[in-house]
One Martini backbone bead per residue (centre of mass of N, CA, C, O) as a GRO file, in nm:
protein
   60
    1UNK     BB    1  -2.554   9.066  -1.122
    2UNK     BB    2  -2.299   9.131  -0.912
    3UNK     BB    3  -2.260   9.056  -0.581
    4UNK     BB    4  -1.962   9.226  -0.557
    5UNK     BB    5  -2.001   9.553  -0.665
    6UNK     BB    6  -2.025   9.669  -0.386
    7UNK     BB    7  -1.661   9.626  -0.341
    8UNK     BB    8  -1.490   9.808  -0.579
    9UNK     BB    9  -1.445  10.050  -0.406
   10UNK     BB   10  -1.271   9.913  -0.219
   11UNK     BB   11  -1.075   9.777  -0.396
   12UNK     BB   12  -0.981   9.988  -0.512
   13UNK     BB   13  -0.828  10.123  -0.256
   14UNK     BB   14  -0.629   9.880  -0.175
   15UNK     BB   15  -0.494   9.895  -0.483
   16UNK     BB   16  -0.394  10.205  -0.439
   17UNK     BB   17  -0.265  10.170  -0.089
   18UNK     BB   18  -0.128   9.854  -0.116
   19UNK     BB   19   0.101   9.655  -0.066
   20UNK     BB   20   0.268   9.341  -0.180
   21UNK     BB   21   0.447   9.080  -0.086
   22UNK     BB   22   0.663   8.830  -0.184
   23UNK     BB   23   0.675   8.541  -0.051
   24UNK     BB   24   0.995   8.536  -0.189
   25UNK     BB   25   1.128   8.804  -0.035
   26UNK     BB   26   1.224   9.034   0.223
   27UNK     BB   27   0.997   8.906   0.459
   28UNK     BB   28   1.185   8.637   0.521
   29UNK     BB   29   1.436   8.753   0.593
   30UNK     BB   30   1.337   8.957   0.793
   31UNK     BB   31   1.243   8.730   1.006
   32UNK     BB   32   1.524   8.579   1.032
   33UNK     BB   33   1.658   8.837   1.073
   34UNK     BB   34   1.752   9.031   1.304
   35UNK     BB   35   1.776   9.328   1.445
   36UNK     BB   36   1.895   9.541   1.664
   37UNK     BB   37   1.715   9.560   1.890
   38UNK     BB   38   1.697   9.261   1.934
   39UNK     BB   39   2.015   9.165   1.975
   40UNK     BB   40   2.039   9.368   2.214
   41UNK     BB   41   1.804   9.219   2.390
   42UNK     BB   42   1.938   8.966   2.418
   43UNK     BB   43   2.224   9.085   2.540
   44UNK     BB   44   2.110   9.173   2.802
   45UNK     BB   45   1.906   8.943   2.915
   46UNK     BB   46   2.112   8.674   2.837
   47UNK     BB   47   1.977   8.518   2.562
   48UNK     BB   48   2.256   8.444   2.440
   49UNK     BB   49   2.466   8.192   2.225
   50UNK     BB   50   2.744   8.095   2.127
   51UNK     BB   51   2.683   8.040   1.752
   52UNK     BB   52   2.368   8.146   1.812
   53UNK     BB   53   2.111   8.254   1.669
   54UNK     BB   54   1.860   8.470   1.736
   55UNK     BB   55   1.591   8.449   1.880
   56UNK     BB   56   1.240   8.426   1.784
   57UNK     BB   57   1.019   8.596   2.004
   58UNK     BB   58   0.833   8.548   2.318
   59UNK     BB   59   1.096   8.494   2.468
   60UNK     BB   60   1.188   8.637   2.813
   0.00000   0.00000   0.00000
């Protein structure tokens, strides 16, 4: 007997519920690319540097 087949159920409702992200898609890049509200964030605040993109973290 698999000693794991008690977590099938688990398993099953997992695979049926979410999406896994590929390594190398659209997760990475949005990462890297800051969204509006971060931009709008760094120029208010004035932590914003010309001609350096805006910093990602919890630096504020």
């Amino acid at each position: 007997m698999n000693p794991l087949s008690s977590l099938q159920p688990c398993l099953a409702a997992l695979a049926q519920h979410c999406d896994i992200l590929p390594t190398g898609g659209g997760a990475a890049e949005a990462m890297i690319q800051p969204d509006a509200d971060e931009r709008d964030d760094e120029l208010l605040s004035g932590h914003a540097e010309k001609n350096s993109p805006p910093s990602r973290g919890g630096e504020r």
